[in-house]
Each structure stands twice: as structure tokens, then as C-alpha cells.
Backbone bond lengths (Angstrom), bond angles and torsions (degrees), N, CA, C in turn:
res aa  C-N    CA-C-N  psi(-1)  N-CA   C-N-CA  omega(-1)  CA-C   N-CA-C  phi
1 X - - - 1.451 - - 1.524 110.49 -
2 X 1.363 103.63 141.88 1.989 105.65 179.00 1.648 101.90 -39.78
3 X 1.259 121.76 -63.90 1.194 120.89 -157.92 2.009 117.96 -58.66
4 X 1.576 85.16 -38.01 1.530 77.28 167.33 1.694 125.40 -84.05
5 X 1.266 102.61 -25.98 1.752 97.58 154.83 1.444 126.47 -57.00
6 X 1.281 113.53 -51.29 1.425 100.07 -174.33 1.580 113.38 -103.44
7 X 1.482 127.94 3.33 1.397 114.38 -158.61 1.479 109.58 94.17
8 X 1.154 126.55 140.92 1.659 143.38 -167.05 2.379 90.87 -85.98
9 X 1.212 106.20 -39.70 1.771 104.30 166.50 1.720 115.09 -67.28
10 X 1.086 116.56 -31.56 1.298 125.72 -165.41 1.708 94.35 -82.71
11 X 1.621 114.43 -36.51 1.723 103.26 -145.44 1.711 88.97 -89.07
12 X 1.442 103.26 -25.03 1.731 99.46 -158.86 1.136 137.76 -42.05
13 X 2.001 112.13 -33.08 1.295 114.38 151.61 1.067 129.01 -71.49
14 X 1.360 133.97 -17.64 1.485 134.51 157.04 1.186 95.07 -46.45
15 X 1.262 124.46 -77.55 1.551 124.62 -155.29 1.632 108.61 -54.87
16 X 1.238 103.10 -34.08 1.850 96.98 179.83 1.326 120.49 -85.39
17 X 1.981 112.19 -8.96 1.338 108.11 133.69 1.736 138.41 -38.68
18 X 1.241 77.86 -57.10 1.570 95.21 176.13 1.360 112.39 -61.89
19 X 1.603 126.10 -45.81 1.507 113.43 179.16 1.773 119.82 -67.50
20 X 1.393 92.72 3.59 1.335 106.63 -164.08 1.315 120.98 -83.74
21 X 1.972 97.00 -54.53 1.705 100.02 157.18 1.368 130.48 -66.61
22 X 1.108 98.04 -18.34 1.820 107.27 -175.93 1.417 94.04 -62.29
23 X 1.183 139.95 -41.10 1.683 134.72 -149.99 1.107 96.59 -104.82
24 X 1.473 127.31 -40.82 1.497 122.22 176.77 1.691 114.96 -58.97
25 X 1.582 120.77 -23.96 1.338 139.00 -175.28 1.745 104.60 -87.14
26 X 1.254 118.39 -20.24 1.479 143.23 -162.52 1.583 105.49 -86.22
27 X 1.573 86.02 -68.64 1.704 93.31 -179.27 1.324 134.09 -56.24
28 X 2.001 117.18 -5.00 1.007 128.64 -171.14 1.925 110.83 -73.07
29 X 1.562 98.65 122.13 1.859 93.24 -150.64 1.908 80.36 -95.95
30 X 2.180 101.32 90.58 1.533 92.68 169.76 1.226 107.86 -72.92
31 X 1.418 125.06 -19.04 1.719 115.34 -161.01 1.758 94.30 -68.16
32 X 0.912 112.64 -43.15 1.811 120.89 -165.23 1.815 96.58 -65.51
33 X 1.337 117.78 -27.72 1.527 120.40 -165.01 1.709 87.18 -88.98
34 X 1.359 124.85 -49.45 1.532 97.61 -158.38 1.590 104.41 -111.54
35 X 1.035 121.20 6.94 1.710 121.64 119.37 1.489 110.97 -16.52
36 X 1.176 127.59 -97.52 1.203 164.91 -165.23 1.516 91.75 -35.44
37 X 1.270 117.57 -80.76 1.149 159.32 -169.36 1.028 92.18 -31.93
38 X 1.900 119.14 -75.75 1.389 127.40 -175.31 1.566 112.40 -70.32
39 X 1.266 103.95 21.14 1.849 90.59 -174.30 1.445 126.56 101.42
40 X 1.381 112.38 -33.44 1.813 118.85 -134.64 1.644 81.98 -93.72
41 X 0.977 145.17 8.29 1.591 145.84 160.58 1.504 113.66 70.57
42 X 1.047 153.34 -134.14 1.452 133.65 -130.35 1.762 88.11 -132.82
43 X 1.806 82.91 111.76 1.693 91.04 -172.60 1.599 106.44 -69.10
44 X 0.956 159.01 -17.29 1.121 166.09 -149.86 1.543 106.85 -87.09
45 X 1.843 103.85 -35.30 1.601 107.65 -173.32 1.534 104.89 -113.23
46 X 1.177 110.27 38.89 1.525 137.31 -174.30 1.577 110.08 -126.47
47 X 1.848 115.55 130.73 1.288 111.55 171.23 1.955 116.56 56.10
48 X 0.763 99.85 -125.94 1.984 129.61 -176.04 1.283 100.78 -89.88
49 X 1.268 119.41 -14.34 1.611 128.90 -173.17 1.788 119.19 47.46
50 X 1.410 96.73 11.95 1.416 117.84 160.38 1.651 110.92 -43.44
51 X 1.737 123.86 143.34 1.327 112.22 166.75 1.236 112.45 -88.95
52 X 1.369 133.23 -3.61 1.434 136.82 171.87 1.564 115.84 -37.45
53 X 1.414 97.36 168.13 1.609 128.56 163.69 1.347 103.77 -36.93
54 X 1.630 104.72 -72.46 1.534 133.07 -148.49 2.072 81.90 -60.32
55 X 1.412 111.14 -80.38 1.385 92.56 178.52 1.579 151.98 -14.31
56 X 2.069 81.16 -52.48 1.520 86.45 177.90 1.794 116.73 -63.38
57 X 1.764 117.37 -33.31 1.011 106.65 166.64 1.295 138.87 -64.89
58 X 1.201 123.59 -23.59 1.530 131.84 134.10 1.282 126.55 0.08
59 X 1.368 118.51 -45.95 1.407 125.84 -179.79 1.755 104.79 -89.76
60 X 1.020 122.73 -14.79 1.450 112.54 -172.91 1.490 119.60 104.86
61 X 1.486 120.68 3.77 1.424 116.26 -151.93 2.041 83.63 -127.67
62 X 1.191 101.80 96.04 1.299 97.73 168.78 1.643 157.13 -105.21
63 X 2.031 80.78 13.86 1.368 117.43 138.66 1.422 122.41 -31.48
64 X 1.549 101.02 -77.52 1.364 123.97 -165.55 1.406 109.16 -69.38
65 X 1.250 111.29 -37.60 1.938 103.54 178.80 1.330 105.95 -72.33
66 X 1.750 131.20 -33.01 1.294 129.06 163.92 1.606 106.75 -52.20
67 X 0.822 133.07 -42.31 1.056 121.33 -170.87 1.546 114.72 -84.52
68 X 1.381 122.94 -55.40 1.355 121.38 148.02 1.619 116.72 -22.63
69 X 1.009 114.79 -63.78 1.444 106.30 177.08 1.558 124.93 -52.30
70 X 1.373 119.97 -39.55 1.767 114.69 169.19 1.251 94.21 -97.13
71 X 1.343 151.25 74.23 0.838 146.37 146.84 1.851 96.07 -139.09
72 X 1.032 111.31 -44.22 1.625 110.81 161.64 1.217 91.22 -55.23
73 X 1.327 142.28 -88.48 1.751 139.46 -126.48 1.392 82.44 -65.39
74 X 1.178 148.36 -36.08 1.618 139.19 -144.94 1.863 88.45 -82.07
75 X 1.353 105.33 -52.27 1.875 87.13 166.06 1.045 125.31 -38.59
76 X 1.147 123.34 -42.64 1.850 124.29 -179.06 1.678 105.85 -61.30
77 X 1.321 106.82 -46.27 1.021 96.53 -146.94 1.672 122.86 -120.32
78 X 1.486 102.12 13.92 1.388 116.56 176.97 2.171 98.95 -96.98
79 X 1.390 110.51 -30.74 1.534 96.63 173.41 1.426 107.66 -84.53
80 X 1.635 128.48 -5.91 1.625 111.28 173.46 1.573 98.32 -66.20
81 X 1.436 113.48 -55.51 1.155 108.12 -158.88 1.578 114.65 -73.36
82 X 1.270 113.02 -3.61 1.563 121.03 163.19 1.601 111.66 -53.62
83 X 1.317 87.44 -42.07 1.491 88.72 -155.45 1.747 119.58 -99.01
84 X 1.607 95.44 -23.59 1.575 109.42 -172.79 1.512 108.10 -46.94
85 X 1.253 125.52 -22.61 1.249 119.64 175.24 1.710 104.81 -57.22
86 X 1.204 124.95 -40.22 1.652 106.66 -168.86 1.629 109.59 -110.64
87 X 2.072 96.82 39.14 1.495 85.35 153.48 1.565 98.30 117.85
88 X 1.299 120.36 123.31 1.440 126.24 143.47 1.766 122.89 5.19
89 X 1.676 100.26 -83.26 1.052 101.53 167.58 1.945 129.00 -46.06
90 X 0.699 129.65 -26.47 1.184 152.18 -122.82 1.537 114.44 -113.08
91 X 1.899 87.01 -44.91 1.737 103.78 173.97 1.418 106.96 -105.83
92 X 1.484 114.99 -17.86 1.341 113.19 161.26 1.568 113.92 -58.36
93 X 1.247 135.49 -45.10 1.487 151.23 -171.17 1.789 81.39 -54.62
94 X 1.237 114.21 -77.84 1.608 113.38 -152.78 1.801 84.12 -60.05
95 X 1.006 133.00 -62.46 1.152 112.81 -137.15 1.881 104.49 -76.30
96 X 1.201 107.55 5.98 1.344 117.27 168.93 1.552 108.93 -87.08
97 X 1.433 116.76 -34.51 1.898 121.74 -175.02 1.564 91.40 -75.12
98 X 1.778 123.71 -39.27 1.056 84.44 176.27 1.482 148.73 -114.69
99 X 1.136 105.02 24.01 1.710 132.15 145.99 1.893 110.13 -50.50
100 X 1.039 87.04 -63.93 1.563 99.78 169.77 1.910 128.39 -34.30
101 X 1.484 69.60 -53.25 1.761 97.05 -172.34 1.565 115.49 -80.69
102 X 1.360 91.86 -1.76 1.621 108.64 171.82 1.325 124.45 -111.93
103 X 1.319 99.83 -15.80 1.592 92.62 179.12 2.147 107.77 -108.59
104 X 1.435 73.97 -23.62 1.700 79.95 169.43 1.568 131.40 -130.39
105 X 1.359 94.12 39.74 1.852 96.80 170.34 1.352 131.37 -34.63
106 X 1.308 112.54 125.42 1.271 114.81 -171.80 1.251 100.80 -60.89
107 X 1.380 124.51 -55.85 1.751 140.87 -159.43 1.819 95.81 -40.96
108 X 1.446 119.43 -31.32 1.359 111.40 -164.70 1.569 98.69 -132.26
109 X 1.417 109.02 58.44 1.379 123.01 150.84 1.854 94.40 56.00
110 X 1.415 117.27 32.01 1.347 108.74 162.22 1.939 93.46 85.54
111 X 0.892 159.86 -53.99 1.101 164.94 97.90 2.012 119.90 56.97
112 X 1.554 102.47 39.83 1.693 76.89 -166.81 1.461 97.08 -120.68
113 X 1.543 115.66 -116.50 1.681 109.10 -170.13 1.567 109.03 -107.04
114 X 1.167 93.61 -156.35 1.804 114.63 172.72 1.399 119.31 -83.55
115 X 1.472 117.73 -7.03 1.432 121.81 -162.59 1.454 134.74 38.65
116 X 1.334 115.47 26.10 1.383 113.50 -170.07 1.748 106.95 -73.79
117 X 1.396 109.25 -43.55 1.810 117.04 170.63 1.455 109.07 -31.84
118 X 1.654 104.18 -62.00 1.319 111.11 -168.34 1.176 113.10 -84.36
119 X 0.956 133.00 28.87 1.639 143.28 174.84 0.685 122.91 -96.06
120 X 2.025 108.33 -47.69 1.219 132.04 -177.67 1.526 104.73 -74.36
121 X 1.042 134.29 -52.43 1.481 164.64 156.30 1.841 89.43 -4.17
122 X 1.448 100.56 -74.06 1.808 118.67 -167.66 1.446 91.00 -68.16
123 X 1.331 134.63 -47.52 1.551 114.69 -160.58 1.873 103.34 -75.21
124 X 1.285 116.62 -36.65 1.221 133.34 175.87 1.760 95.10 -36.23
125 X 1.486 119.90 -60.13 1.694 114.42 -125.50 1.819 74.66 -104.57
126 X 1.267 118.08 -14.20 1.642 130.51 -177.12 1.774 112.54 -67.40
127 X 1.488 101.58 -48.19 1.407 124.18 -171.30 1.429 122.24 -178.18
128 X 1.830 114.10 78.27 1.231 120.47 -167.01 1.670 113.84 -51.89
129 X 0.687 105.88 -20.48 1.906 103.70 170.96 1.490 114.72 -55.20
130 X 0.970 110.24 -70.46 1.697 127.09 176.56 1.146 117.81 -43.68
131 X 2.068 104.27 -46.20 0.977 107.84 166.68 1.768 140.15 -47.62
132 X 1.630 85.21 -57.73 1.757 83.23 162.17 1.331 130.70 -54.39
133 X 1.178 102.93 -32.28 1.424 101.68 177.97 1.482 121.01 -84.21
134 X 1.090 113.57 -7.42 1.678 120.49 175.09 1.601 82.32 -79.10
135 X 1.658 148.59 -72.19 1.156 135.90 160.66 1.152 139.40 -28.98
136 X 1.158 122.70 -0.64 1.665 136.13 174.19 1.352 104.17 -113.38
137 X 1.377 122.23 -41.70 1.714 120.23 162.51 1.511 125.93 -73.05
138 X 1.360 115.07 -5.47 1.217 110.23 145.46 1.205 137.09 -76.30
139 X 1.463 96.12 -46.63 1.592 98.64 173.10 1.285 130.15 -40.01
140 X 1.710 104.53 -45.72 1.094 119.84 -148.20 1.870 94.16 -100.64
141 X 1.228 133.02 0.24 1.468 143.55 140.15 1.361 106.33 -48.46
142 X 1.839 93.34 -65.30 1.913 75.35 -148.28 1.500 103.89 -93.83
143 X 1.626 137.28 -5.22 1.390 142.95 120.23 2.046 100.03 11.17
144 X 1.103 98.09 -80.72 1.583 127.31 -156.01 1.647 102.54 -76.85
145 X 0.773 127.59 -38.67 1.441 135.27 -165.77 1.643 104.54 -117.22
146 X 1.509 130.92 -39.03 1.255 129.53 -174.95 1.434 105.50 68.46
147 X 1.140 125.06 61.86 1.926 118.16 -150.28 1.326 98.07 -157.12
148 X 1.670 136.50 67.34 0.977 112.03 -152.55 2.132 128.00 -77.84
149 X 1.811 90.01 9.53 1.641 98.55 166.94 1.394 113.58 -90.31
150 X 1.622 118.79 -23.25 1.406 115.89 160.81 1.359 115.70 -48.50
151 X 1.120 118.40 -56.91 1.575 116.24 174.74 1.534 117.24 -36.11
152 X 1.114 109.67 -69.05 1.905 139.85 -176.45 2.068 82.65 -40.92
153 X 0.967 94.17 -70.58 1.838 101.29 -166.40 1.317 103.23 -43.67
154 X 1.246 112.16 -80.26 1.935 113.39 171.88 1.190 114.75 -36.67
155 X 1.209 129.74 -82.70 1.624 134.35 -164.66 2.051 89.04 -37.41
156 X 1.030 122.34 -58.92 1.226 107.58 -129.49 1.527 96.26 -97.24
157 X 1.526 119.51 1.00 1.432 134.47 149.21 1.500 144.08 -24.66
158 X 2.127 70.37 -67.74 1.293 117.06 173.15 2.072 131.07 -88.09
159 X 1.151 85.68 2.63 1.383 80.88 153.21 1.320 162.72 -132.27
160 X 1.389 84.80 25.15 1.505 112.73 169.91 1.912 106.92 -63.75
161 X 1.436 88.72 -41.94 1.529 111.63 -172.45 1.263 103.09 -52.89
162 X 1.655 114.60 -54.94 1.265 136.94 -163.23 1.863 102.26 -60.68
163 X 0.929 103.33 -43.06 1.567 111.77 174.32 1.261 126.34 -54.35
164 X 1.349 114.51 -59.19 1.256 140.26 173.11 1.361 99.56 -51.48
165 X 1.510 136.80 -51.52 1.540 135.42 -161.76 1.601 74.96 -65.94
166 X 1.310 125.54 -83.01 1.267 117.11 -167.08 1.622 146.67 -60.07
167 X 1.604 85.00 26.23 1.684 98.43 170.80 1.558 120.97 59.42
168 X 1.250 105.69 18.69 1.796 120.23 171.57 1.208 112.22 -116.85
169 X 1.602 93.50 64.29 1.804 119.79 157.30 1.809 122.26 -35.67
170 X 1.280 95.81 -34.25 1.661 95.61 -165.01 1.717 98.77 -77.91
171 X 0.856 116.16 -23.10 1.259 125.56 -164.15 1.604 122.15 -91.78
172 X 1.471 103.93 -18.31 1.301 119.03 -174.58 1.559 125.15 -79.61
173 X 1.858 108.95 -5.91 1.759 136.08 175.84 1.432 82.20 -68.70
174 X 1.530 125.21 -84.96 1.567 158.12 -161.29 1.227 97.26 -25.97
175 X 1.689 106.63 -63.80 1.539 106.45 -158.91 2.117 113.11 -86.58
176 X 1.194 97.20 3.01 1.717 118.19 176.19 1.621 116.87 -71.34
177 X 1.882 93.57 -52.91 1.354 115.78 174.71 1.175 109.31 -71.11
178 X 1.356 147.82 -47.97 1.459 164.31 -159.32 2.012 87.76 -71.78
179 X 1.372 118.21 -69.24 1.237 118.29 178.59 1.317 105.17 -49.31
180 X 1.505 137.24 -50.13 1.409 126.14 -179.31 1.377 119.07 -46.37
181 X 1.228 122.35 -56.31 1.351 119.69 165.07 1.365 128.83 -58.91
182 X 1.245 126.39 -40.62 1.391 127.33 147.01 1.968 124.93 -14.69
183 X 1.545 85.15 -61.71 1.406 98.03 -170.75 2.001 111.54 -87.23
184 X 1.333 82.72 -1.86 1.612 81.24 177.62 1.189 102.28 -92.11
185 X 1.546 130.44 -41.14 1.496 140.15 -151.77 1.621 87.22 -79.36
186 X 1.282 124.45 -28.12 1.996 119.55 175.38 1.315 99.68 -87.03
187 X 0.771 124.81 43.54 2.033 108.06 175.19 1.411 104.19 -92.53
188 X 1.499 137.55 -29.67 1.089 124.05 151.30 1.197 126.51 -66.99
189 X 1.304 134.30 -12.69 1.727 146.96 160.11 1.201 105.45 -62.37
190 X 1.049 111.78 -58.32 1.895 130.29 175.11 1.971 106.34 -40.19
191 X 1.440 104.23 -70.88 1.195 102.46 175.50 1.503 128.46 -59.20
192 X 1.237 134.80 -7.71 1.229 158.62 -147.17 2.088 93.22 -124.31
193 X 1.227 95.87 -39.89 1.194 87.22 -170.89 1.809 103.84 -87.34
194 X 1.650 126.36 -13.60 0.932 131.28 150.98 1.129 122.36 -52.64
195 X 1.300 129.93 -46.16 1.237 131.70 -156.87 1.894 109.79 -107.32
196 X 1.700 108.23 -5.77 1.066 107.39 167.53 1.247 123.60 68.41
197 X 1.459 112.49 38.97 1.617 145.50 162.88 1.431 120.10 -119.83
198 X 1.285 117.56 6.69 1.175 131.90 163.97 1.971 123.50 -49.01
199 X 1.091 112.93 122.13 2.126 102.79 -149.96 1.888 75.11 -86.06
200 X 1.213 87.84 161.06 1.546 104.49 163.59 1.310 108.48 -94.09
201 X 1.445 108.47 174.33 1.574 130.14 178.62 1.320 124.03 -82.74
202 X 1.605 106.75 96.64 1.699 132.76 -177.31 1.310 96.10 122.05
203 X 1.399 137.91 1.11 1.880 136.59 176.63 1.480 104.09 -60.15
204 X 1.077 139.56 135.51 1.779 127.65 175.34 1.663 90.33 -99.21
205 X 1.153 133.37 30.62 1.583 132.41 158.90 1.440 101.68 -58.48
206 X 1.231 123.51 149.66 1.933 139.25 152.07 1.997 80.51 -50.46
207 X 1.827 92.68 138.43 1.404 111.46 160.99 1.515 90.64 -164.57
């Protein structure tokens, strides 16, 4: 691992290399590009005006949120695997910039999604096991509930847990912090889901 080659002083700008592309790979606003793309006009003044998945389906076009959606996770998960070569630490850094870089792009005044795609994206390219199963606990959230921040909340709860069963300790800081932001970026989902105004999945309501 970088850090044990060079010293944890030596690796840090490496690593803040690494948090660096991750966010620059993060901030890329695809929901706002294939919006556009498909016609459906300026996702931002659409729905929740979220750049997410969940938005793009909002409009009815579920092409485009399929596609929006692996095109978010591919942020997560094209700088882990950039980087996994120099180490744990290393692809954790990117795959933290680009969670980051998704929910708070500079390009759009700080202004972007929930990052749940790209979450999945980083835990996927981190530890495909978990991964699926962070994708099977969504499903099986918003399956049950039709709620598509219920999903986001559970899945991403649950896999710290999921880690831990599988003895990938190092990984279980990364994916804690990654959920913190997760669950902060829903706090208006959260309250909504208190109060039981929460839109379901395909509603073109603001969520």
C-alpha cells in the first residue's frame, strides 16, 4: 500500500491527488447533460431539481434515468479503480472526492445530487460483494416502501455491517463517512418521510 511504502507524510499528497480526481470525475453534472440530450430541458428546473437518477425519472423518460444512473455509478467507480493500484487508502481517497464531487460540484455553485449512484459505483469497484448487496438492499427498500430515499437510507446503513460480516475492516471508516453524507444530503427526504409527504417512485412531485 502507498502509505506503507512511502510513510503516511510522504503518501498524503498522493492521496489528495487521488481525492482530487475522484471529485473532478464526481462533479460531472451527467443528469443535467442527458436531460438535455434527451430533450426533457433543464433538469435542475424539473421535479426536486435534483441532478439525480430519481429526478431524471420524474420526467417520464426512463431511458434517460437508466442511463443517468450508470453513468453516475461509473463516477464512483472508474477513479476507485484508477487508483486501487496504489493501495486501499488511495482508492478510498478518490472514491470519497467522488461522492463528494457529486453532491457538491463546484461547476454548479455547490448544487448537485444525493450521491447514492455514485456510492454504489465506489462500494462496487471497493468490494464487489457488498456491492451487490448494497444493490439488492435497495431494491428490496424501495420494492417495499416505493420510496426511492428509503432505499438510499437502508442500503447505505447497511453496509458498513455488510463489510464487517466480510472481514474488510479497512474499508468499513470509507464506507461510514460516504453514508454520513448520504444521510445528510436526505435530511429533507428524512423530514418528509416523517411527516409522510415523501413522493413515491415515478411521482413527478418536488422530492
Amino acid at each position: 500500500m502507498l502509505h506503507e511504502i512511502m510513510g503516511i507524510d510522504r503518501a498524503l499528497p498522493w492521496l489528495a491527488l487521488a481525492f482530487g480526481v475522484g471529485y473532478l470525475a464526481g462533479t460531472l453534472p451527467v443528469g443535467v447533460i442527458v436531460a438535455r440530450v434527451f430533450g426533457l430541458g433543464d433538469l435542475r428546473q424539473i421535479g426536486s431539481g435534483n441532478i439525480g437518477a430519481t429526478n431524471v425519472l420524474r420526467t417520464g423518460n426512463k431511458k434517460a434515468a437508466m442511463l443517468t444512473l450508470w453513468l453516475d455509478a461509473a463516477k464512483g467507480t472508474v477513479p476507485v479503480l484508477i487508483f486501487l493500484g496504489w493501495g486501499d487508502l488511495a482508492a478510498q481517497a478518490a472514491g470519497l472526492g467522488a461522492v463528494i464531487g457529486h453532491c457538491f460540484p463546484v461547476w454548479l455553485r455547490f448544487r448537485g445530487g444525493k450521491g447514492v449512484a455514485s456510492y454504489i459505483g465506489v462500494i462496487m469497484a471497493l468490494y464487489w460483494p457488498v456491492g451487490l448487496l448494497c444493490c439488492l438492499t435497495w431494491l428490496l427498500a424501495v420494492g417495499l416502501s416505493r420510496i426511492s430515499s428509503v432505499g438510499a437510507l437502508v442500503s447505505t446503513a447497511v453496509v458498513p455491517l455488510w463489510l464487517i460480516a466480510f472481514n474488510r475492516w479497512e474499508v468499513v471508516l470509507c464506507a461510514c463517512l460516504l453514508a454520513m453524507i448520504i444521510w445528510l444530503r436526505h435530511i429533507p427526504n428524512i423530514r418528509r418521510l416523517i411527516a409522510g409527504t415523501e413522493p413515491k417512485v415515478g411521482k413527478r412531485k418536488a422530492g
